[in-house]
VOFI-378591 format. One record per residue (C-alpha): x, y, z; residue in one letter. Coordinates in steps of 0.05 Angstrom, whole numbers, plus 5000, padded with zeros to 4 digits. Example, Ala and Ser with C-alpha at 12.3 -4.5 7.8 and 13.67 -1.06 7.14 Angstrom:
# residues 2
524649105156a527349795143s
***
This chain:
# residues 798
371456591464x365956491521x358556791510x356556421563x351256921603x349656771670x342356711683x341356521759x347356651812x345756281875x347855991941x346155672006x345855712093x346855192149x344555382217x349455772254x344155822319x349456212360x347656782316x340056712352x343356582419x345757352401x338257552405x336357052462x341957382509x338658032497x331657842509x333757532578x337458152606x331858522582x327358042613x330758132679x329058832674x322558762659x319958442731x315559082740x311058882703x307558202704x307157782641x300757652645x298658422665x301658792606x299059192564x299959162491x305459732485x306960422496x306760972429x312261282414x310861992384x307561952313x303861302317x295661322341x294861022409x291360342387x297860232332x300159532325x308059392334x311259322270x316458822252x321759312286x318159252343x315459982357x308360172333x305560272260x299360622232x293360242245x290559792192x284860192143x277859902174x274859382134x272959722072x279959752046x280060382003x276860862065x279461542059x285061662112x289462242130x297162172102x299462242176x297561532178x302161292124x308661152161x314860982148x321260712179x326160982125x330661242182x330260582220x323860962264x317361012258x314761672222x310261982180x312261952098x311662702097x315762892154x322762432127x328062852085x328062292039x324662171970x320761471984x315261141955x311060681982x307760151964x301759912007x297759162008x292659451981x296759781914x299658981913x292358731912x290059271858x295359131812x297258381815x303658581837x306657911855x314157961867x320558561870x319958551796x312558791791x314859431836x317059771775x309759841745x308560191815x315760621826x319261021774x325361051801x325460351796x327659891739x330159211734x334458931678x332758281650x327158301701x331358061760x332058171814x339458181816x339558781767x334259191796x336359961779x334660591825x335161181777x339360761721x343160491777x345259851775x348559331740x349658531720x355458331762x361157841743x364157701811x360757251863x363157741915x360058381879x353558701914x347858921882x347159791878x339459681902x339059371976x332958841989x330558912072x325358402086x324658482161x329958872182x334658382155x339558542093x338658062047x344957931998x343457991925x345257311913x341556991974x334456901946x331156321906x329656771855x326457511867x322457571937x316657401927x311157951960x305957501994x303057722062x306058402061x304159022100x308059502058x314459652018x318960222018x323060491954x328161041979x331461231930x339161561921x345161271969x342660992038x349360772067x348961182135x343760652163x343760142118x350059982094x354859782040x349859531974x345060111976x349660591938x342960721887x337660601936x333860141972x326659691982x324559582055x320559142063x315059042110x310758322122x304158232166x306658212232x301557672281x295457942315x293957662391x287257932387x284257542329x283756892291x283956952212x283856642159x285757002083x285256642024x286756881947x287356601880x288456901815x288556451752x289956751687x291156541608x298656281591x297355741643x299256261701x296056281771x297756551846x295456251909x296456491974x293256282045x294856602113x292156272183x293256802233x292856392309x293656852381x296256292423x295456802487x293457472502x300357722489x302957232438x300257012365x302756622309x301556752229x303456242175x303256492101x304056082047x304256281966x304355841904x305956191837x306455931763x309156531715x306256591652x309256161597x313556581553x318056281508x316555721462x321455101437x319854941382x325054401367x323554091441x316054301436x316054571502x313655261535x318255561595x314655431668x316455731717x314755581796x316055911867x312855521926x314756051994x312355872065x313856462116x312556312193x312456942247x310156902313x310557442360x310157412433x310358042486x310757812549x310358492587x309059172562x316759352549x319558712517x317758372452x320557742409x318257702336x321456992305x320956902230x322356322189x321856282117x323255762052x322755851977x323555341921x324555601850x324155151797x323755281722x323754761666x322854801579x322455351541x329355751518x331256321547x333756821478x329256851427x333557211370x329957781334x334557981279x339357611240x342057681174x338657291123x342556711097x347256681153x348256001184x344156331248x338056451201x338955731173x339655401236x333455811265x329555701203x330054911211x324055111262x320255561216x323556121259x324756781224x327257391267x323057931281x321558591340x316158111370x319357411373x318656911434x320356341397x327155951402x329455351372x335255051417x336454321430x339854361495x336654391563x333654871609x333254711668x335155061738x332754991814x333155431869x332155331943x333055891995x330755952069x332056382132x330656452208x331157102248x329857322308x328258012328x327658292409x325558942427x325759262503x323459882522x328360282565x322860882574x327561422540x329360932481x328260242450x334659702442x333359232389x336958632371x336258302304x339957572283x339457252220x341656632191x339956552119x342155982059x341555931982x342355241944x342055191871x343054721820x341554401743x344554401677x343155091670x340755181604x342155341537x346855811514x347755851439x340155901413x340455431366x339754711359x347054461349x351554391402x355554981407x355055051489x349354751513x351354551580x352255131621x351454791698x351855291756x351354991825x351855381892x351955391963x351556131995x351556182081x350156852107x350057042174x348057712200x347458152267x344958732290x344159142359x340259842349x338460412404x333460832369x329861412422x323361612434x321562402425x325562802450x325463622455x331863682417x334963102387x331662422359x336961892342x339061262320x345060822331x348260122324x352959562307x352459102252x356458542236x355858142173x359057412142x357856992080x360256362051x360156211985x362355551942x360555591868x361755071816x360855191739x361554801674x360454941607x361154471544x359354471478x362754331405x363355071373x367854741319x362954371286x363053961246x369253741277x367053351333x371853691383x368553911456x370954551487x369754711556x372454821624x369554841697x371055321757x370455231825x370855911871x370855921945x368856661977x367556902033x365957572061x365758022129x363858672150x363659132207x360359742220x357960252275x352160722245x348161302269x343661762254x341462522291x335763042272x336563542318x330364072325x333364712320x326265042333x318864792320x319764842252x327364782234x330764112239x338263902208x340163212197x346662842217x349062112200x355261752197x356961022185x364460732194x365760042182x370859532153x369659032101x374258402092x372958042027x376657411995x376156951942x379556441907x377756161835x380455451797x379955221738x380854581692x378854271623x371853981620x371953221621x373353001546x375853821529x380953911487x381154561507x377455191544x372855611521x376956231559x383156251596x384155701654x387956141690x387056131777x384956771809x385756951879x384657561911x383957901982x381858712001x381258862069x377859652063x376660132116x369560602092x364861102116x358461462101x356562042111x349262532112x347663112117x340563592117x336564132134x329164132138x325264672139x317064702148x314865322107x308165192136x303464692173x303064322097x308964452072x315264142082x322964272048x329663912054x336263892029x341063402040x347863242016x350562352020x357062062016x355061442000x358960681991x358459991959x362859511983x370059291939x370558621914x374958061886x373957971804x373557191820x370957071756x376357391707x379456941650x386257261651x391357581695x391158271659x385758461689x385258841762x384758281817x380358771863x374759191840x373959851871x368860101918x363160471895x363261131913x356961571905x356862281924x349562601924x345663311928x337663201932x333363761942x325663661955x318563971980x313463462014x306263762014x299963502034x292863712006x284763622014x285063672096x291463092097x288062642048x293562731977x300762891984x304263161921x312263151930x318163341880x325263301884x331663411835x338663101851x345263081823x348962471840x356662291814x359161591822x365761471821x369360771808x361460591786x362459761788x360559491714x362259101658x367259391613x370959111556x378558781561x382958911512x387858351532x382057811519x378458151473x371657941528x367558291589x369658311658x368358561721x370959271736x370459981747x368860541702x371461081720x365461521730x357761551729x353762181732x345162241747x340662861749x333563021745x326963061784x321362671801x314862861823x309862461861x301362471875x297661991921x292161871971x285661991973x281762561923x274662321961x273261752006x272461221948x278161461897x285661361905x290961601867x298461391862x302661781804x309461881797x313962201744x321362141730x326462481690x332362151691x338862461648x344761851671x351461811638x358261461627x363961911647x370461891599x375461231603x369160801597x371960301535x366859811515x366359331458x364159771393x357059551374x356159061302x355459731252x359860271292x364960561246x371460841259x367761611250x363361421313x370361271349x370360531346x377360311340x380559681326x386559331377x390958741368x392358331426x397657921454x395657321434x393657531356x386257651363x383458351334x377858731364x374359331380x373259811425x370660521448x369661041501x362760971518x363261691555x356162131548x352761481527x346461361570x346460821621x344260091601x337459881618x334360581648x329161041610x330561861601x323061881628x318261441659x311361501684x307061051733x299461171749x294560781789x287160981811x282360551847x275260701859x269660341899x262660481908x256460181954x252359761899x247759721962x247559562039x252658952031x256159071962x261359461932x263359611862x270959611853x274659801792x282259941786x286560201729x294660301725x298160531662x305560581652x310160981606x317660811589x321761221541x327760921497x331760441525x338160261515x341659611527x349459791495x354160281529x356460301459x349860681450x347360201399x340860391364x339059731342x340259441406x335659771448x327059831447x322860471430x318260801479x312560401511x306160521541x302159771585x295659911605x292059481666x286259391703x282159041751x274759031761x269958651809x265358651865x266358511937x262958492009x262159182044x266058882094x272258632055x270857892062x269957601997x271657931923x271157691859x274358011803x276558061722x283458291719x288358451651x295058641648x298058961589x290859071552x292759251495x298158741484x304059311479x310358751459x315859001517x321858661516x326558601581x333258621550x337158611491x343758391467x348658121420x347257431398x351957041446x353756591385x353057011327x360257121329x362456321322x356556311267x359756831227x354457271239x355758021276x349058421257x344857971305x340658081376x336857701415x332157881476x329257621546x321457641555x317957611614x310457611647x309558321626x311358311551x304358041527x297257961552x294557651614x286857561624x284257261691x279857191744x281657311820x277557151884x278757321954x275957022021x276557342094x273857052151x
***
């Protein structure tokens, strides 16, 4: 049978510039409209309600909230925190929607370097593995097993949708302004993978009315390091560009010790924006970005409990490996070895009709990947140590938006979208299982994909009275998915390690979203809401099943959501302290789930998923040199009945694990994993930062920064597998340094996970422990976060 686990799912772009043209034919019919006022006349922009008057544009194109002044942590009222969660700009207390955000200087604070690192800062966030491609929103989420499956958490960088396999690796968060959790189904605006929720994400947009250069460097023990440089240029009154570049090495995490090697790991991005407004109505932003991911040595699943005197234990123990809660060592004898390269262009146009704003937004983006992948079998014999995965994903992407200015009764927002992706993937995997017989097994796939959707969205809050407001939204569109799958034996195979059967598969699916709220301001600080979503992810094709006895076309993901929620501000604006509880059912939730007929995993639906709790949130400002961000979490999320898994190594026929014959002779297990938790999320989890500064004298601050966070059990087996899961955890951080008064030059000490809290990313069954003989054996991932990480950072201005 396969235990092949796929590590890194990617894919590549070529320029389809008609996309652009899109965008250009916009800006010149809004250009021809513009003649009233002189290009070289205008004035920066007009405010639209909520933003100060001397607000920069955002990336969307309408204002934001000023930047802080130079002192970075300077007390400021939460009116000033804005967000554009309902594609418009508005204050975070005044949306109907639980979001968190994230600001530059939280990034700065907490060495939060990439999507990953979010989840010391949200609690509603989680990521399994630590990618990207599993990120959870309230135990939301899953590993996918179809190139055509979305992710249940959406990625925005820009105003673009970025596909959850379009990304050399996790985004990487250099240069950014601010970032955005909302959390429960966001479908209405944003379309068909944010069933759980979404991150919106916000970079620097270019200044016309200054030159700058930022430099910063951290370098830290494990050999890791992160250094980012940003040359702002105004190349007119009206028109500026910004570069941004960012080198990072993650810390080394894994040792080899039959290939002596630690894992490194590399992302080189280079972002480019430059924004020009040539009169006070119209506005271009262009944006073009790359990534290279690169990672080399190392293993990627240390074991950490075998039984002794298995082969496993023998094989381990020829490097002076024994299995234990803590382990990051690996002895494997293959490679691994995998590259990445992504990039993008977009181009956003904004014109001011007076009453209303039409925006325009194309997007052209590619993924490339390749190398022999790496290692599956963690050991160092040959059972399948060539697992190569090499793609080539093309997305292409429009949008036209009218979103209004203030109006006495209604405020909107409405559009068209139109998406398309193609995708080529080619796999192989080889290896000699049957050792010492020196037979290969092995088989590779090639699937061809290719995806396109179609929507019309919008969005109403109608103002009932000055202090009433209900909430409309509805989003109807059409999704049009194929693929197509082949397979043959491995050069020098005698046979596969699954099924070499051919898939193909085509769903054409009709959808809509729907919202629905009431807001209600109880007074001039206080602020309630209740909403109810109908929310959507996307069907696909199960391009990557081994057998025909499986469904060809996974169901969409159908969310249905109640949130309820109070948004308060305290100390004159300065702290907000929010809270909301939610009940969300999911039916068809896309997983994993367990075939009988081939006795492995594939890509499905279970038939139900249901979430409730609360959260409750604290930030700002307690006095003009301390800031708080806190958030708690309680999150109760379970499997609904008709959920059969695989039973886990010890489960006995009294804890309903019961044993199948199949077609072809082989005998397995499985059980209903209904009331079990969900994989990878905590019951509770807690996040706390607080920065303060103080004047050391006339040019010198003092600047210390602390963040803590708490994670209850998790659970990694729907089977609800004690040994396969990690106890509760509490990391501890913190940052501590001087800097100029005037924010341009800091040096600092910085630690993350101080006390050296051991935190695992994920566990599972020992991909080979079943072809070893051995069943009672787990291995785990490790990342940046699961040990130590001392360092020194520095920061220049000017």
């Amino acid at each position: 049978m396969a235990f092949y686990l796929s590590k890194l799912h990617v894919s590549r772009l070529n320029p389809y510039l008609i996309m652009l043209a899109c965008g250009s034919g916009l800006a010149t019919m809004a250009a021809s409209y513009a003649q009233d006022t002189p290009p070289g006349g205008a004035t920066p922009a007009v405010p639209p309600l909520h933003s100060p008057p001397d607000a920069p544009r955002s990336s969307t194109g309408v204002r934001q909230a000023a930047a802080p002044a130079p002192t970075p942590d300077k007390a400021i009222n939460l009116s000033q925190v804005v967000v554009t969660a309902a594609k418009r700009t508005e204050s975070i207390q005044s949306v109907p929607i639980p979001v968190t955000v994230v600001t530059l200087n939280q990034l700065q604070n907490q060495g939060l370097n990439d999507v990953q690192d979010l989840t010391h800062a949200v609690p509603g966030l989680t990521a399994q593995g630590g990618s990207s491609e599993t990120l959870q929103i309230r135990g939301i989420g899953t590993p996918d097993n179809a190139r055509t499956a979305e992710s249940s958490v959406g990625i925005v960088l820009d105003g673009v949708a970025l596909d959850s396999n379009a990304s050399a690796g996790p985004p990487q968060l250099f240069d950014v302004a601010r970032i955005e959790v909302l959390e429960g189904p966001q479908g209405t605006l944003f379309g068909r993978s944010t069933s759980a929720g979404l991150l919106n994400i916000t970079t620097n947009a270019p200044d016309p009315s200054k030159t700058q250069v930022i430099l910063h460097a951290d370098q830290g023990s494990r050999d890791s390091g992160t250094r980012t440089a940003v040359l702002n240029l105004p190349t007119s009154t009206y028109s500026a560009l910004r570069l941004s570049f960012a080198n990072t090495k993650e810390p080394q995490t894994v040792y080899n010790d039959y290939q002596h090697s630690w894992n490194d790991s590399f992302y080189d991005s280079f972002r480019a924006r430059y924004l020009w407004q040539p009169t006070d109505k119209l506005t271009f932003n262009l944006i073009g970005d790359f990534t290279r991911y690169s990672e080399t040595g190392g293993g990627d699943w240390p074991v950490y409990q075998s039984t002794p005197g298995s082969r496993l234990s023998q094989l381990l123990a020829v490097c002076g490996i024994v299995p234990s809660q803590d382990n990051n060592h690996v002895c494997q004898d293959g490679p691994n070895d995998n590259h990445a390269k992504s990039d993008g262009v977009s181009a956003e146009v904004n014109y001011d009709l007076g009453n209303a704003t039409l925006t325009s937004i194309s997007s052209l983006r590619r993924l490339r990947t390749w190398g022999p992948g790496g290692d599956a079998d963690s050991t160092p014999i040959n059972l399948l140590n060539i697992n190569l995965g090499n793609a080539d994903l093309r997305n292409e992407s429009q949008e036209f938006r009218l979103t209004s200015s203030d109006n006495d009764f209604v405020d909107y927002v409405a559009g068209l979208y139109y998406f398309h992706s193609k995708q080529l993937y080619q796999t192989l995997q080889v290896g000699q299982p049957l050792l010492p017989l020196p037979y290969v097994l092995g088989q590779s796939s090639l699937t061809n994909a290719r995806e396109r959707s179609y929507a019309g969205f919008g969005e109403a809050t109608l103002k009932f009275t000055p202090t009433f407001r209900g909430v409309i939204g509805l989003r109807y569109g059409n999704d049009d998915i194929a693929a197509d799958t082949d397979r043959a034996l491995a050069p020098g195979a005698i046979a596969p390690f699954t099924g070499l059967v051919a898939i193909n598969g085509h769903v054409d699916h009709d959808y809509h979203s729907l919202r629905l709220g009431l807001q209600k301001d109880l007074a001039d600080n206080l602020m309630s809401y209740v909403t109810f979503t109908k929310g959507y992810k996307g069907p696909a094709v199960n391009d990557q099943a081994t057998t025909n006895d499986v469904p060809v076309i996974i169901k969409p993901e159908i969310p249905i959501s109640w949130e309820a929620g109070l948004k308060t501000t305290w100390l004159e604006g300065r702290l907000g302290l929010n809270g909301s509880i939610y009940h969300t059912r999911y039916e068809n939730y896309q997983s994993l789930l367990f075939d009988p007929g081939s006795a492995t995993y594939v890509y499905g639906n279970a038939p139900s998923v249901t979430i409730k709790g609360f959260e409750v949130s604290a930030f700002g400002h307690l006095n003009p040199n301390l800031t708080l961000n806190m958030g708690l979490l309680y999150n109760d999320g379970r499997y609904g009945p008709g959920y059969y898994v695989s039973c886990a190594p010890n489960q006995t026929l009294a804890e309903g694990c019961k044993p199948f014959t199949n077609a072809m002779g082989v005998t397995a297990t499985t059980t209903d994993a209904a009331g079990h938790p969900l994989i990878g999320a905590p019951k509770v989890k807690v996040t706390l930062n607080a920065t303060y500064t103080h004047a050391l004298n006339a040019r010198l601050d003092g600047f210390i920064s602390g963040d803590a966070l708490y994670t209850s059990r998790i659970y990694f087996d729907p089977a609800y597998d004690p040994a396969d899961s990690t106890g509760s955890h509490v990391t501890l951080g913190t940052k501590v340094g001087v800097r100029a008064h005037d924010g341009r030059w800091g040096a600092y000490l910085y630690v993350r996970n101080l006390t050296n809290e051991f935190l695992p990313q994920y566990r599972f069954v020992t991909p080979s422990g079943i072809v070893l003989g051995d069943r009672n054996t787990y291995t785990q991932t490790v990342g940046a976060d699961s040990f130590r990480t001392v360092g020194v950072s520095f920061d220049l201005n000017f």
